[in-house]
C-alpha positions as CSV (number, residue, x, y, z in Angstrom):
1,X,-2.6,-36.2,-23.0
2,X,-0.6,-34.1,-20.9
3,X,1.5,-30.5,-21.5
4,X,4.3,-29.4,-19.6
5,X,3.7,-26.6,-16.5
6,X,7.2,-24.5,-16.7
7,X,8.0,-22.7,-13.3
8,X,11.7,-21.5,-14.4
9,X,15.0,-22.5,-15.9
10,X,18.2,-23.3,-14.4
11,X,21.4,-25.0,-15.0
12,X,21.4,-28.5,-16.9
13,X,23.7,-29.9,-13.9
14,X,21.1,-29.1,-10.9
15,X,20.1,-31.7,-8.7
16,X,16.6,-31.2,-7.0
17,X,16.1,-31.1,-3.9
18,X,13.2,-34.2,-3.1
19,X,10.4,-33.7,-3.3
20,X,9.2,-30.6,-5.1
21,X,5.8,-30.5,-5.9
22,X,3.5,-28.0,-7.9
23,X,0.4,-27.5,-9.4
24,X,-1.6,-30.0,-8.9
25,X,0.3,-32.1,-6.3
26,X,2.6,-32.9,-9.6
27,X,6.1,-33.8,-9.1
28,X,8.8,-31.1,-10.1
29,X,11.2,-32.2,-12.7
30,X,13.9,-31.2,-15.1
31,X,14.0,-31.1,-19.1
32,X,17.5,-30.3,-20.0
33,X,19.2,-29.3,-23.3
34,X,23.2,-28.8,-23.2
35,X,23.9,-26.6,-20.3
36,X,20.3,-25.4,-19.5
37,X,17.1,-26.9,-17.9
38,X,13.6,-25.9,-17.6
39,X,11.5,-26.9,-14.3
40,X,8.5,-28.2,-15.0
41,X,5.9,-30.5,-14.0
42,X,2.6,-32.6,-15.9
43,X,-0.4,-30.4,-16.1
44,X,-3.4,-32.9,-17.9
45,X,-4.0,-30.8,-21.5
46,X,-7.8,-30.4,-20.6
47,X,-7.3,-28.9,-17.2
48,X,-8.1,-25.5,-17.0
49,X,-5.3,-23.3,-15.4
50,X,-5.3,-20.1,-13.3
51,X,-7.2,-20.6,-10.1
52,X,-5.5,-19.1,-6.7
53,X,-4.5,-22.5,-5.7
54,X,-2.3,-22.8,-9.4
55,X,-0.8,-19.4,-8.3
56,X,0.0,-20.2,-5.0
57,X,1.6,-23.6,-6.4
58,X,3.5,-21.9,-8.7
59,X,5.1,-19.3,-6.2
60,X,5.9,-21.9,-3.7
61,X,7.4,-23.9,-6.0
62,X,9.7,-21.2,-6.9
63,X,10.3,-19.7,-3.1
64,X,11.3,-23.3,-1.6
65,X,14.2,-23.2,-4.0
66,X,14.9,-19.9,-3.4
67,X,15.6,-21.1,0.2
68,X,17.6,-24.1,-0.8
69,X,19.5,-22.0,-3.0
70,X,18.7,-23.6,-6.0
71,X,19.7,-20.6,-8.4
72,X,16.6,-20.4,-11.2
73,X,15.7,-18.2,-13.5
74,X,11.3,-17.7,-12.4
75,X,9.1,-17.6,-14.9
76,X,5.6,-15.8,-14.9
77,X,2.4,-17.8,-13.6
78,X,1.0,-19.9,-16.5
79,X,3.4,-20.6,-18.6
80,X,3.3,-24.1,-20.8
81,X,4.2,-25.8,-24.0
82,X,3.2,-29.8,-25.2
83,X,5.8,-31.5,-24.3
84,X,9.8,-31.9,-23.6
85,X,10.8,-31.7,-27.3
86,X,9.5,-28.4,-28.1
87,X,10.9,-27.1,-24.4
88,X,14.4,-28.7,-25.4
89,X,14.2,-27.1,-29.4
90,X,12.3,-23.9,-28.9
91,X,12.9,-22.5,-25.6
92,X,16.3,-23.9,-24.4
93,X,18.3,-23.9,-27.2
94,X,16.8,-20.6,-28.8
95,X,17.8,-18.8,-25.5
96,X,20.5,-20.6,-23.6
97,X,23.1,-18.2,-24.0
98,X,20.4,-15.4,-22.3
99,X,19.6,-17.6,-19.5
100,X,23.4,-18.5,-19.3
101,X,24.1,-14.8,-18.2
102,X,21.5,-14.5,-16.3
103,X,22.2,-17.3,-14.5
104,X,25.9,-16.1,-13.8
105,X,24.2,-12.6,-13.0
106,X,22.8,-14.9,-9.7
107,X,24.9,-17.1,-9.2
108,X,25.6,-17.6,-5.0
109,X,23.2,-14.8,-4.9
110,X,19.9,-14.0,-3.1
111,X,17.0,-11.7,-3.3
112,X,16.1,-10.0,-0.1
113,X,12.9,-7.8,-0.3
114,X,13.1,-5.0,2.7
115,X,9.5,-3.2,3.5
116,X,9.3,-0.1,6.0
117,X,6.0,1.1,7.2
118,X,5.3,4.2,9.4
119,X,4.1,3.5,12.6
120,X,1.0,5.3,13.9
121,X,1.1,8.7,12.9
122,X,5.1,9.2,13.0
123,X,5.2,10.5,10.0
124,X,2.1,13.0,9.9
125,X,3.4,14.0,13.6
126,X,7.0,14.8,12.3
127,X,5.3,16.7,9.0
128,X,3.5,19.3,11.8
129,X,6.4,19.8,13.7
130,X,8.9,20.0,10.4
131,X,6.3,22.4,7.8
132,X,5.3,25.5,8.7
133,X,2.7,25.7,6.6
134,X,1.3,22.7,7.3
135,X,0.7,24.3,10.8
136,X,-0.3,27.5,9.3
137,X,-2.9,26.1,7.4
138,X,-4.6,24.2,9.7
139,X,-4.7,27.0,12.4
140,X,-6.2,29.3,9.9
141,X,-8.9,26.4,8.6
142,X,-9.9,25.4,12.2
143,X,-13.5,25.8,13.2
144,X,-14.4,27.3,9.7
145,X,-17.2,25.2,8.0
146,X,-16.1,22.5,5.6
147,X,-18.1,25.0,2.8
148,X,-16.3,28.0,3.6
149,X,-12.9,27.0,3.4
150,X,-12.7,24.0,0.8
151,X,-9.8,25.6,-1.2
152,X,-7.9,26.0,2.1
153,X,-8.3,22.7,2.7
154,X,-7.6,21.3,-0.7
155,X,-4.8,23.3,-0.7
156,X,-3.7,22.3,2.8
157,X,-3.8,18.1,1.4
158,X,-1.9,19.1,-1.2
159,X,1.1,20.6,1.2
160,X,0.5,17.5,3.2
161,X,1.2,15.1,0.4
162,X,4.2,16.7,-0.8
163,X,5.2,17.3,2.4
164,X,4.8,13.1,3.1
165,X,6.3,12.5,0.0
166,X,10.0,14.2,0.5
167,X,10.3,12.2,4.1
168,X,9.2,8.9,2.3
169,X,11.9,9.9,-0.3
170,X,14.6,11.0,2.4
171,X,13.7,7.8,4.4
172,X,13.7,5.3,1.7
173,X,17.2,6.9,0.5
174,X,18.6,6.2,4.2
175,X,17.4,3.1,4.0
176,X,19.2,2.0,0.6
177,X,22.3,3.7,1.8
178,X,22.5,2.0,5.0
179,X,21.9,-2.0,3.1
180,X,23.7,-0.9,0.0
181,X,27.1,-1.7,1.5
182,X,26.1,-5.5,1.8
183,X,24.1,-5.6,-1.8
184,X,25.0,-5.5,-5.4
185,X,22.4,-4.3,-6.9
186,X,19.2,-2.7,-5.2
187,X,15.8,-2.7,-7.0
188,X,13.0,0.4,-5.8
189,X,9.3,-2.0,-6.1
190,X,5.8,0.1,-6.4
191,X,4.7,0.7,-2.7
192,X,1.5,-1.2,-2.1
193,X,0.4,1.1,0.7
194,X,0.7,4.5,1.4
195,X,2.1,4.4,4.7
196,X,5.2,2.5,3.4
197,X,8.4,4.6,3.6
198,X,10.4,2.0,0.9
199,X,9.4,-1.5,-0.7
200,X,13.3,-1.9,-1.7
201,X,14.7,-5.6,-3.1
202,X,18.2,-6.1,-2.8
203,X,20.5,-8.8,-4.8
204,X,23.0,-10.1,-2.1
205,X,25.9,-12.2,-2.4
206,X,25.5,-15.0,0.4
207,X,28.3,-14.5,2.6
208,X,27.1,-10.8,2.8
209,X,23.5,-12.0,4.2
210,X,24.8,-11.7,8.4
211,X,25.8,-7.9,7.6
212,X,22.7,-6.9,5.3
213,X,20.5,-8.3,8.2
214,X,22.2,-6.6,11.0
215,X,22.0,-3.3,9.1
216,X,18.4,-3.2,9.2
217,X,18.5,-4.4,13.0
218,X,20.6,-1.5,13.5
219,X,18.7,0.5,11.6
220,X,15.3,-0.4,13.1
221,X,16.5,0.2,16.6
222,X,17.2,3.7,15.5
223,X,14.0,4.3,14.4
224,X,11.8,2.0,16.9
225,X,8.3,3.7,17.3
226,X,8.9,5.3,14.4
227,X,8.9,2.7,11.4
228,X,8.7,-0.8,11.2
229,X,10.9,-2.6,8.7
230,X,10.0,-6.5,7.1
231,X,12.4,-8.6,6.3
232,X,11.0,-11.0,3.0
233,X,13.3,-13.7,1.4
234,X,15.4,-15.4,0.3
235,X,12.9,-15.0,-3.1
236,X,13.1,-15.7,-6.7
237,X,14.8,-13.3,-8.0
238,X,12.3,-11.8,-10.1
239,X,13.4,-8.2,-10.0
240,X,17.2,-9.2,-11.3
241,X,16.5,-11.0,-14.0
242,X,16.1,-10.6,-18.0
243,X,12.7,-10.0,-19.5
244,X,12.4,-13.1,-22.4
245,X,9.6,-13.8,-23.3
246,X,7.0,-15.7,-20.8
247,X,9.7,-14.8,-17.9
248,X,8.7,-12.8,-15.1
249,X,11.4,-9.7,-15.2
């Protein structure tokens, strides 16, 4: 017996590109229901599901037609049901008209994630020469045994972090202004470092793509040495869509 492996949902009328495979080498296909269509592929009902390679299936699956512009709706990793009745009856026709307006929501849109990162010490560097009492504290610390001046010092990390915190802020808001122009919506994503100065995805409308990428060429020219910005997409666009159940939002 077999189940069906669901990746997304997308218009009843899309034509996939060939060939898309997923987990397992499967072929990608489309179970439709009116105007709405879920992507899946077999997975064999005895196969156990959730090993790295599954995931990294899943995700490619979904970021190749993010790149052919195949507008779809991701879902999260591990999502299945038994078969293409109960996709039709219980998750296409329950939700259409949510997946409808999502759908519209990116419709000749892209997701473009930007990442900055401070370079070296940039930031730390521009924190001495900007805080006073960053400066002040380490003068007065230096040379004094770690035992003899540990609430100077925990106090001195503390003026550090807020200090690092308000330029991350400033930095990620000069970011989003500049790329703004070119984007309709912008979403702010947990930094996964601490050096990062933003980890900002942007929904753009496709004939808006040349500007948003030359404003962060600009942009990175002005602050070369200082931070270095990534460029990740086109993507699903996971951080535009509803939150239904079994979706990724």
């Amino acid at each position: 017996m077999t189940s069906k492996y669901i990746y997304g949902v997308t218009h009843s009328t899309t034509t996939l590109p060939a060939p898309v495979t997923g987990i397992g080498g499967a072929p990608v296909t489309l179970v439709t229901h009116d105007r709405c269509g879920a992507l899946v592929s077999d997975l064999p009902a005895d196969r156990p599901l959730g090993t790295r390679d599954d995931l990294l299936s899943h995700e490619r699956v979904l970021e190749d037609l993010a790149r052919r512009r195949v507008p779809v709706l991701p879902f999260r990793f591990g999502a299945a049901m038994t078969g293409p009745q109960e996709i039709a009856e219980e998750l296409l026709a329950t939700n259409q008209d949510a997946f409808l307006a999502d759908l519209e929501q990116i419709r000749g849109r892209v997701e473009l994630v930007v990442k900055g990162r401070y370079e070296n010490d940039s930031a730390y560097l521009e924190v001495l020469r900007e805080e006073p009492a960053v400066l002040e504290l380490r003068e007065r610390i230096r040379g004094v045994p770690e035992e003899s001046s540990h609430d100077e010092r925990l106090r001195l990390g503390e003026v550090i972090a807020r200090a690092m915190a308000r330029k991350q802020a400033g930095d990620s808001d000069r970011l989003t202004a500049a790329l703004s122009p070119y984007a309709e919506q912008v979403a702010p994503r947990p930094p996964a470092r601490e050096d990062e100065v933003a980890n900002l995805a942007f929904l753009v409308e496709q004939g808006q793509e040349d500007g948003f990428e030359q404003a962060i060429e600009e942009l990175g020219r002005q602050w070369a040495g200082r931070v270095r910005l990534r460029l990740v997409g086109p993507l699903p666009p996971y951080d535009f869509v509803g939150s239904l159940q079994g979706r990724q939002s």
